[in-house]
C-alpha positions in Angstrom: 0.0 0.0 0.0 1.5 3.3 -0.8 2.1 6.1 1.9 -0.4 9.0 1.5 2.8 11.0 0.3 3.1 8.6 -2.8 -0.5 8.9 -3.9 -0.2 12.9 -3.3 2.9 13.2 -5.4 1.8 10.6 -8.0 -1.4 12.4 -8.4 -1.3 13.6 -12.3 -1.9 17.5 -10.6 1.0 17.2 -8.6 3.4 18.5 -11.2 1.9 21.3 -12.6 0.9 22.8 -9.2 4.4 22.5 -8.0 5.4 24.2 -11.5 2.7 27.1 -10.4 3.5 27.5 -7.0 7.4 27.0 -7.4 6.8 30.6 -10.5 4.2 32.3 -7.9 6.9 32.1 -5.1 9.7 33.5 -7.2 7.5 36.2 -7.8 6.3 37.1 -4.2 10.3 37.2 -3.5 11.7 39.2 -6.3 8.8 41.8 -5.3 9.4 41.6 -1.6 13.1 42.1 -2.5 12.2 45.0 -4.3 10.1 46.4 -1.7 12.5 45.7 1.0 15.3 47.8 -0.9 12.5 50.4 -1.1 12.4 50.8 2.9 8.7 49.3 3.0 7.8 46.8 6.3 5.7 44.7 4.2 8.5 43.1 2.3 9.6 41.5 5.1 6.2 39.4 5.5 6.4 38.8 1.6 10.0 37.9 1.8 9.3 35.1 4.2 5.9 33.6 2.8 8.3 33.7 -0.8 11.4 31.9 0.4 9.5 29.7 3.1 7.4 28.7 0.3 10.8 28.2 -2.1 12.3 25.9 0.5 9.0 24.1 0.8 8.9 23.4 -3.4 13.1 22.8 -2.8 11.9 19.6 -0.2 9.9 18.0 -2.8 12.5 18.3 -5.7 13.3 14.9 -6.1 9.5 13.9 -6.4 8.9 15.4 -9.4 11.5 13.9 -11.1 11.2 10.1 -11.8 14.0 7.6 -11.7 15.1 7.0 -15.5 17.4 4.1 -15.0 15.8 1.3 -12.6 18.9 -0.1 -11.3 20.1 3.5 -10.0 16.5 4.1 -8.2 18.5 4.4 -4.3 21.1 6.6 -5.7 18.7 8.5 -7.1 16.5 8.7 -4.5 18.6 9.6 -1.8 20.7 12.4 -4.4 17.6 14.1 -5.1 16.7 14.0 -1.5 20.1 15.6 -0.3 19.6 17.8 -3.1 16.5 19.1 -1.7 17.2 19.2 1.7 20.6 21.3 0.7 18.4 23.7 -1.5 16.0 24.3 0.9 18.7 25.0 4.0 20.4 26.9 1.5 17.4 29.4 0.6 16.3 29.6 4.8 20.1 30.7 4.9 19.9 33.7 2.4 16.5 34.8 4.2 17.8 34.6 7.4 21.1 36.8 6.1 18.7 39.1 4.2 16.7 39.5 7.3 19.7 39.9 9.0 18.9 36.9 11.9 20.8 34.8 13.6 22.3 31.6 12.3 22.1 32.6 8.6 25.5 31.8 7.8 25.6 28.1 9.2 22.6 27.6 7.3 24.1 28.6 4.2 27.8 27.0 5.0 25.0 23.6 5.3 23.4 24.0 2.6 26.0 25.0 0.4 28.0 21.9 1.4 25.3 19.6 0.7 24.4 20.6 -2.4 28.3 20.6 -3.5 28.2 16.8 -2.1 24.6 16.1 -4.1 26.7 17.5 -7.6 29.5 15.2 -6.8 27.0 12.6 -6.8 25.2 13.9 -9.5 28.3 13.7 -11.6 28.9 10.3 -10.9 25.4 8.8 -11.4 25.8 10.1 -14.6 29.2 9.5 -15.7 28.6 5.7 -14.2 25.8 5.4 -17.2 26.6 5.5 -20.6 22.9 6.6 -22.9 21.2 8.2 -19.5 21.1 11.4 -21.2 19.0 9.5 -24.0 17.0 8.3 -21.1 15.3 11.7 -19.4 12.7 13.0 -20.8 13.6 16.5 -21.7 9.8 18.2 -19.8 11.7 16.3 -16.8 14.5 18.4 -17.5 12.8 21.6 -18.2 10.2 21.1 -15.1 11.7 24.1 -13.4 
């Protein structure tokens, strides 16, 4: 029986929402940025709704990309997860430097480690299998 994460991320509107909510929070942040340069109080609230919800699209990275080689699937599982575990420390790291908290820097020293680890990985999952390229679909590729 699949968990009830499986049948939410299988779900054929899983995809496109992520792909609508992932654009709408890029948005809401490059407008709270602006408005934050500008001296305004509300780009603060905008700033973290945007980059919470960023880190929040970051976490489910490696479910909206499906395993194109069956014998990789662990590897690939657990790279994508690292990947999005990274990312999302990563972008809490830059809010909490742009907001000018506490901790900002280990977060970003984390996350910026981790996702240098996940591209090492990265490079060898694919460098380990010859025709993957020919493999991926390219709207897997293109998702973001």
């Amino acid at each position: 029986m699949a968990s009830p994460l499986d049948q939410i991320t299988s779900s054929p509107q899983f995809k496109p929402f992520m792909k609508k909510l992932a654009l709408m929070a890029v948005v809401l942040t490059l407008v709270a940025l602006v408005l934050k340069l500008r001296g305004l109080q509300q780009g603060n609230t905008l700033l973290i709704i945007g980059m919470g919800t960023l880190s929040i699209v970051a976490l489910f990275l490696g479910r909206l990309f499906p395993c194109p080689d069956e014998r990789g699937r662990g590897l690939w599982k657990f790279a994508m997860l690292l990947t999005g575990i990274s990312l999302a420390v990563a972008i809490m790291g830059l809010l909490f430097k742009i907001m000018h908290w506490p901790g900002g820097i280990d977060n970003l020293i984390v996350g910026i480690v981790g996702l240098t680890i996940s591209a090492i990985g990265w490079f060898l999952y694919f460098r380990t299998r010859k025709n993957i390229y020919e493999e991926i679909k390219k709207e897997d590729l293109l998702t973001f």
